[in-house]
ROSE-4610 file (N, C-alpha, C; in Angstrom, 1 decimal, always signed):
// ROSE-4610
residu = [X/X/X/X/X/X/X/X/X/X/X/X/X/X/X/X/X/X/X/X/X/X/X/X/X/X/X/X/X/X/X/X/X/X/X/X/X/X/X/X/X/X/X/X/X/X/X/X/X/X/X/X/X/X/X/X/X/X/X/X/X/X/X/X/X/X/X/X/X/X/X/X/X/X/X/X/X/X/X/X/X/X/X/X/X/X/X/X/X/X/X/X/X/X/X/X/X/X/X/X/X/X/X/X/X/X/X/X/X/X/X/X/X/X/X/X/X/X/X/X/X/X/X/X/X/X/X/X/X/X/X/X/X/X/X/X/X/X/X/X/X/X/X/X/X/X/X/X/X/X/X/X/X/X/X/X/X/X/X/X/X/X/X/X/X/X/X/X/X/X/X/X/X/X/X/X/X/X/X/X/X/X/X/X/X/X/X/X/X/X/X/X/X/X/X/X/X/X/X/X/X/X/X/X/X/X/X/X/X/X/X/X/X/X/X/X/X/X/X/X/X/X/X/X/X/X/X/X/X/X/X/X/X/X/X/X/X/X/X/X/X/X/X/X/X/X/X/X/X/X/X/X/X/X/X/X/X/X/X/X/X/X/X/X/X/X/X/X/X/X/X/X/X/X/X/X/X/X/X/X/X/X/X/X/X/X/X/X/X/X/X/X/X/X/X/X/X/X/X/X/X/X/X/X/X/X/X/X/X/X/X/X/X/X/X/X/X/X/X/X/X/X/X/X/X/X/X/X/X/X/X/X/X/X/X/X/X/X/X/X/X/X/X/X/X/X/X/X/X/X/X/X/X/X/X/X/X/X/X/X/X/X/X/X/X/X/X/X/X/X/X/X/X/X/X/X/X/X/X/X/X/X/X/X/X/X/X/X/X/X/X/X/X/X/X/X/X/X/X/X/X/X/X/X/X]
num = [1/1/1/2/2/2/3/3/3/4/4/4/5/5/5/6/6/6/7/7/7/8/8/8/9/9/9/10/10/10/11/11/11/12/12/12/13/13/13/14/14/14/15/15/15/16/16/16/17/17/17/18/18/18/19/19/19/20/20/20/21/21/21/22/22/22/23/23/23/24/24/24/25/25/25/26/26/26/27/27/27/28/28/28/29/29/29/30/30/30/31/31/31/32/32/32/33/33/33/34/34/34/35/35/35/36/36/36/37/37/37/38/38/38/39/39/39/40/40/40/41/41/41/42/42/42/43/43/43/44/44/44/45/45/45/46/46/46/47/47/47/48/48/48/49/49/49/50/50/50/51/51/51/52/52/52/53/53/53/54/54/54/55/55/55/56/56/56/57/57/57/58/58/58/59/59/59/60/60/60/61/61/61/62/62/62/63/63/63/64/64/64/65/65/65/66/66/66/67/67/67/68/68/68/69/69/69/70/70/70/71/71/71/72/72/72/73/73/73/74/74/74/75/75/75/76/76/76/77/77/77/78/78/78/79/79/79/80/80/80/81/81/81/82/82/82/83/83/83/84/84/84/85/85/85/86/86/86/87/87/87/88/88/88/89/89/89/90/90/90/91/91/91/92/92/92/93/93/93/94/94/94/95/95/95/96/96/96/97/97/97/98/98/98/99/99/99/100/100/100/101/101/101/102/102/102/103/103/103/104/104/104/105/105/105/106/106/106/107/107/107/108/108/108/109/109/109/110/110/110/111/111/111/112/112/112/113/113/113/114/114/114/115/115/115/116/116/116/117/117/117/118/118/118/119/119/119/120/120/120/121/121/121/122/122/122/123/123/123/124/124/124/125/125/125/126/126/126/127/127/127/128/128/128/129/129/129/130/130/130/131/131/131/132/132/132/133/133/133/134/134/134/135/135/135]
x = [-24.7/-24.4/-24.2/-25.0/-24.5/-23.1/-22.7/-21.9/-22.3/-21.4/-22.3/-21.1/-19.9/-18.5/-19.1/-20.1/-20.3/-21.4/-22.4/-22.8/-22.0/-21.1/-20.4/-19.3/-19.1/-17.7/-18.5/-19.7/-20.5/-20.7/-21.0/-21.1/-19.8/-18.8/-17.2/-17.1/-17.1/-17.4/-18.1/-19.5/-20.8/-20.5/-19.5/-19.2/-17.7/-16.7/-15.5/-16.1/-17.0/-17.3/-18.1/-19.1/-19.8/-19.0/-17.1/-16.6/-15.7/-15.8/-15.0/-13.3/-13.0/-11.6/-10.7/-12.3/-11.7/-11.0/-10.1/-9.8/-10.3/-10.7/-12.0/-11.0/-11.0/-10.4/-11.2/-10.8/-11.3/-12.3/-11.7/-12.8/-14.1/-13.9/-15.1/-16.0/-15.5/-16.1/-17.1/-16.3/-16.5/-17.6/-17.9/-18.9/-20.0/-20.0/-21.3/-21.8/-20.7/-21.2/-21.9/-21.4/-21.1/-20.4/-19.5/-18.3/-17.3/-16.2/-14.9/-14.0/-13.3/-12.2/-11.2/-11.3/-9.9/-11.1/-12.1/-12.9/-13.1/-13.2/-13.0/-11.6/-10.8/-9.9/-9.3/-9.2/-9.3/-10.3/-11.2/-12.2/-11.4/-11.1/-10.2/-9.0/-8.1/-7.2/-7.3/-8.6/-8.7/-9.4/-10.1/-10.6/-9.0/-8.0/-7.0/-6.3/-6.0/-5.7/-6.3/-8.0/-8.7/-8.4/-7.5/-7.6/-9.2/-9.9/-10.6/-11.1/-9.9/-9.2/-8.5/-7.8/-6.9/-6.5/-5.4/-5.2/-3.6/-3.1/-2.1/-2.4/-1.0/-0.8/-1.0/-1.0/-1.0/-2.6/-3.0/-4.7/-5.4/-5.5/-6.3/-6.8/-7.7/-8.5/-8.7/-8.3/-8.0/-9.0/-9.2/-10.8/-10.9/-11.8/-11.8/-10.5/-9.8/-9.0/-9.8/-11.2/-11.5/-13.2/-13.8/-15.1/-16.2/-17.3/-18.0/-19.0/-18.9/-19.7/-19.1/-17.6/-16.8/-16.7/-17.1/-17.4/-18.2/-18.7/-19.8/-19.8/-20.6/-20.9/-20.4/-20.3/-19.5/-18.2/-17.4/-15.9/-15.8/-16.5/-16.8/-16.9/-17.9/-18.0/-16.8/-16.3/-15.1/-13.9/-13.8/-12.9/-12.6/-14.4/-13.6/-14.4/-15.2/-15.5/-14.6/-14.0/-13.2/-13.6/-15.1/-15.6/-16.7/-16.0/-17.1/-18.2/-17.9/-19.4/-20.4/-21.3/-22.6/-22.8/-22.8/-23.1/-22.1/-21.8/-21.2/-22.0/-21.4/-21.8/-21.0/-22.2/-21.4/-20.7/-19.7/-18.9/-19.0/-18.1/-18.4/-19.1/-20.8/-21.5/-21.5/-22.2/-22.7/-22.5/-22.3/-22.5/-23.0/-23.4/-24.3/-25.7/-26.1/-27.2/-27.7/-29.0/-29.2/-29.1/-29.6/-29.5/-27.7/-27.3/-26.1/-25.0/-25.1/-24.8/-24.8/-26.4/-26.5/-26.3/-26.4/-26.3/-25.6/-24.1/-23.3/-23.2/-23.5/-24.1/-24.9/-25.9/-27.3/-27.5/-26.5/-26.7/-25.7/-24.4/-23.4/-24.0/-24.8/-25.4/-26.5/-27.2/-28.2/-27.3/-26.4/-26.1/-25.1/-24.0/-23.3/-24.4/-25.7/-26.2/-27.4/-26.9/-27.3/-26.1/-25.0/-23.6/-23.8/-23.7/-24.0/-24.4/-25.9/-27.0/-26.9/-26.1/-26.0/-24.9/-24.2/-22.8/-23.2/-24.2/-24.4/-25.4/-26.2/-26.7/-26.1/-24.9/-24.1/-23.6/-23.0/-22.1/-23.1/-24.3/-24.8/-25.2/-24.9/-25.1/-24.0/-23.9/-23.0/-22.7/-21.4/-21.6/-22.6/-21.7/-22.9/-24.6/-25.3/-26.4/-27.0/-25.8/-25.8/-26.3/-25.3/-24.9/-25.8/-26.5/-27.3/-28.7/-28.7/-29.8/-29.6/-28.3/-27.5/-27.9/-28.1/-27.6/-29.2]
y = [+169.4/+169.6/+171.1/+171.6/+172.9/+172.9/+174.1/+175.0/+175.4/+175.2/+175.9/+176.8/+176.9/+177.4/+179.1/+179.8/+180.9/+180.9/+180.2/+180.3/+179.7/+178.8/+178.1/+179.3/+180.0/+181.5/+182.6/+183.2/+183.3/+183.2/+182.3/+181.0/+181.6/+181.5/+181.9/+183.0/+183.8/+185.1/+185.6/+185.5/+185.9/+185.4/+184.5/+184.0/+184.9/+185.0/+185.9/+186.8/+187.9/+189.1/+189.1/+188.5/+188.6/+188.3/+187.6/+187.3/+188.4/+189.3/+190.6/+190.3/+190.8/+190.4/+188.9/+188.7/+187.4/+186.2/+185.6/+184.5/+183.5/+182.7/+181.8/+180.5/+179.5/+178.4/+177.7/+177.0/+176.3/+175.2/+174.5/+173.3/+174.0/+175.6/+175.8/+176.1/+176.7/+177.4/+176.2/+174.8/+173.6/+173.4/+173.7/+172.4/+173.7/+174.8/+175.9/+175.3/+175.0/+174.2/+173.0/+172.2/+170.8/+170.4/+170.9/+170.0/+170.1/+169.2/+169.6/+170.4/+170.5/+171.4/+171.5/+170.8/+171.2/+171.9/+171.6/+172.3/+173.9/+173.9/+175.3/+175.9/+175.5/+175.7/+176.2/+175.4/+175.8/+177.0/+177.2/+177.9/+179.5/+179.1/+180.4/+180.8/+180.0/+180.4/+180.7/+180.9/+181.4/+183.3/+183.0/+183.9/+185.5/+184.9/+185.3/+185.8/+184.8/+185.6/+186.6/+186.6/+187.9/+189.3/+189.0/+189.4/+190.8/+189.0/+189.2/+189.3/+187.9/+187.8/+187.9/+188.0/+188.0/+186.8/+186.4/+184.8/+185.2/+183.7/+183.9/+182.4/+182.1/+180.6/+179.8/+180.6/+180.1/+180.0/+180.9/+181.6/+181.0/+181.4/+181.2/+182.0/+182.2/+183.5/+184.9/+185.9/+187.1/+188.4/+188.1/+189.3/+189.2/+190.0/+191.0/+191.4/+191.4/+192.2/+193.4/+193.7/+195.2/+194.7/+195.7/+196.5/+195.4/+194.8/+194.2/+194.8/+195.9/+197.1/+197.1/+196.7/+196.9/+195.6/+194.4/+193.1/+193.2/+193.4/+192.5/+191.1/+190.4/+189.4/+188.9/+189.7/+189.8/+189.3/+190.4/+190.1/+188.7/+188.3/+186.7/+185.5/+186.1/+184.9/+184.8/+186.1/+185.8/+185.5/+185.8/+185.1/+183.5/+182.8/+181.4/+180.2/+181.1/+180.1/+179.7/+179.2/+179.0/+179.0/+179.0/+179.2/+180.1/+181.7/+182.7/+183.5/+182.4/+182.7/+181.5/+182.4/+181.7/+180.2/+180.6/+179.5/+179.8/+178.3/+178.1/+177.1/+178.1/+177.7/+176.7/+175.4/+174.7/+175.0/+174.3/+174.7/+173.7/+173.8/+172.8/+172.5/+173.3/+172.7/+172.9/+172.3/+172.3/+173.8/+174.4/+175.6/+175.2/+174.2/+174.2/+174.4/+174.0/+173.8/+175.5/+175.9/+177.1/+177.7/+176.4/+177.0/+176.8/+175.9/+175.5/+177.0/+177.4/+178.6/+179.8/+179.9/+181.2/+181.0/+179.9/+179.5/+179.9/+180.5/+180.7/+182.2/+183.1/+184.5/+184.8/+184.3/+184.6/+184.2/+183.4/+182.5/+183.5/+183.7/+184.6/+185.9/+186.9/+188.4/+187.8/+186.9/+186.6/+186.6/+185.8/+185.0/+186.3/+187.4/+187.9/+189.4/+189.2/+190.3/+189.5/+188.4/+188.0/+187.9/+187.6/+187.5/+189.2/+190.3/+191.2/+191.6/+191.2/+191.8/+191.2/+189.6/+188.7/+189.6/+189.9/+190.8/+192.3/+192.5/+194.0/+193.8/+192.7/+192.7/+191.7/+191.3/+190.6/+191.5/+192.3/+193.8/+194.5/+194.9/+195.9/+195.3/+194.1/+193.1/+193.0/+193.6/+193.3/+192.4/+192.1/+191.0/+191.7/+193.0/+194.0/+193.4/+193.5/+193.4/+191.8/+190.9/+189.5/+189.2/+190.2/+189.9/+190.2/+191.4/+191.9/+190.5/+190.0/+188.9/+188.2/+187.9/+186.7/+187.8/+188.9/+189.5/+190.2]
z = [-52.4/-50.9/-50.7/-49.6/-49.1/-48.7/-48.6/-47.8/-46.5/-45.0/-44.0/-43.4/-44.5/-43.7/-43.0/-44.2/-43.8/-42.6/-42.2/-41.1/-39.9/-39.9/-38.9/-38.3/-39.2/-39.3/-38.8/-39.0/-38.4/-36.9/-36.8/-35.1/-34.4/-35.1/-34.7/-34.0/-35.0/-34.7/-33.9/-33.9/-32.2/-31.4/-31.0/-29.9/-29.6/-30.2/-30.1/-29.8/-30.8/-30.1/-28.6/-28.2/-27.3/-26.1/-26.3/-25.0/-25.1/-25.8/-25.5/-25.7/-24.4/-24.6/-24.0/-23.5/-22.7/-24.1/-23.8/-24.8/-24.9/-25.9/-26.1/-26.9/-27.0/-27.6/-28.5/-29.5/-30.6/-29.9/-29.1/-28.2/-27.3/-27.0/-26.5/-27.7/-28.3/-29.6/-30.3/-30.5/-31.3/-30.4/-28.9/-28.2/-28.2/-28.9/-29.1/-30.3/-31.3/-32.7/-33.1/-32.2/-32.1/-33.0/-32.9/-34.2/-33.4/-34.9/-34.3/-34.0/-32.8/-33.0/-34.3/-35.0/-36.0/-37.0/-37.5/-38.4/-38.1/-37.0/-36.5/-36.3/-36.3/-36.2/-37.8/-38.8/-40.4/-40.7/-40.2/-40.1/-39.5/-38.9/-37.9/-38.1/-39.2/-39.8/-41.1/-41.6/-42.8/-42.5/-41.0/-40.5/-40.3/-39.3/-39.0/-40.7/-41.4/-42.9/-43.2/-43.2/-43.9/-43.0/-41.9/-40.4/-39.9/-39.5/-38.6/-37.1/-37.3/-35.9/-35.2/-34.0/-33.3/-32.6/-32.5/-32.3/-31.4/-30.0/-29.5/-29.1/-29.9/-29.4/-28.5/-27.0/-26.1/-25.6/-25.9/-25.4/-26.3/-27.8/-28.3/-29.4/-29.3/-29.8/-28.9/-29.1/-28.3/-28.5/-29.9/-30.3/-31.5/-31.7/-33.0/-33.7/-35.0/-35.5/-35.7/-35.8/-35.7/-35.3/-35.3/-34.6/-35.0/-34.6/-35.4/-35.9/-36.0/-36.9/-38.0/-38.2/-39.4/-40.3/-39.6/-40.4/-40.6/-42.3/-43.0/-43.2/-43.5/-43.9/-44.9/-45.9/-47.5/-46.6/-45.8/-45.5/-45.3/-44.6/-43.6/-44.9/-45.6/-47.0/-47.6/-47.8/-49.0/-48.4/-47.1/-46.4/-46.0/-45.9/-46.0/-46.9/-47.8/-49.0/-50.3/-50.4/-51.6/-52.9/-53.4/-54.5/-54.5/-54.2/-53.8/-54.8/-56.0/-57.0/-56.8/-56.7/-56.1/-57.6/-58.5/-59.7/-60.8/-61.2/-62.2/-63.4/-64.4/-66.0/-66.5/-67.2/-67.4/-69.0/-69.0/-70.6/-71.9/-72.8/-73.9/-73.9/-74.8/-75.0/-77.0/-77.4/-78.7/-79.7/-79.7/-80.6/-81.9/-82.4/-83.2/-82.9/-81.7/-81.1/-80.7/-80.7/-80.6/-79.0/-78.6/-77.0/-76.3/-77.0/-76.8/-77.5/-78.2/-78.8/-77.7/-77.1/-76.4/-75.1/-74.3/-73.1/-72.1/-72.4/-71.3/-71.4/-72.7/-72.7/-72.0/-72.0/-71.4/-69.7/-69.4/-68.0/-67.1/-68.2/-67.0/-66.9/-67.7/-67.3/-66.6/-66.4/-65.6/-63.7/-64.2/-62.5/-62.4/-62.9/-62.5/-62.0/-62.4/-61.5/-60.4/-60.0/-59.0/-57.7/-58.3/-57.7/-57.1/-58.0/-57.9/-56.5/-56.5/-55.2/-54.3/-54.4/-53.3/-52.1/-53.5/-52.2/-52.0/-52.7/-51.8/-50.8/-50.4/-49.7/-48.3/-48.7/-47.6/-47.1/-47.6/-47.6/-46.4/-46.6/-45.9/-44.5/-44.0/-43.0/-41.8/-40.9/-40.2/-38.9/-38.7/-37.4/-36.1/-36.1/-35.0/-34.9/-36.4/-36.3/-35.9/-36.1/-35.9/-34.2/-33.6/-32.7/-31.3/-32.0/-31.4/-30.6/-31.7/-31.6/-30.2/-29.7/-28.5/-27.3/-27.1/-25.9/-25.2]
């Protein structure tokens, strides 16, 4: 099963920024999504922790905690994916076995320079350029 927290956070976000400073609520946000409010909502308080966002109990969502020139994509991923390496190696295998021996050598310098390029090229991605697309 995918993950869709990073494009749904995403969704979050182009809609926060594009209403400026107006306040925007989790139920409007949710019926741009079509989901639920509380999913976005979890979604938005993982967002507020990385502080990306600006939040007021009464309102809602209030802006940007900064510029969306200054959010990358990277920020956004590691802020609400919980398992922010792309693949995992599986363990206990055979070490008698030759492949079982070299397997988790050979798989982690493969995937940790994939991990690698995945975040420098999330990194160089901003909400800005996201955003640009809506207007």
């Amino acid at each position: 099963m995918y993950s869709t927290k990073l494009s749904v956070s995403i969704h979050i976000l182009s809609i926060i920024a594009l209403m400026g400073t107006e306040p925007v609520t989790s139920e409007y946000i949710a019926s741009s999504i079509n989901t639920n409010p509380a999913l976005v909502r979890r979604l938005m308080s993982r967002l507020k922790q990385a502080k990306l966002i600006e939040t007021s109990t009464k309102l809602g969502v209030t802006g940007l905690a900064r510029e969306k020139e200054d959010i990358t994509l990277l920020d956004i991923f590691l802020a609400v994916e919980d398992h922010p390496l792309l693949f995992a190696i599986h363990g206990n295998t055979n070490h008698q076995c030759p492949v079982g021996a070299k397997i988790e050598v050979t798989l982690k310098q493969l995937y940790d320079n994939i991990q690698s390029e995945t975040e420098k090229k999330l990194s160089a991605i901003t909400l800005a350029e996201i955003t640009k697309e809506f207007i």
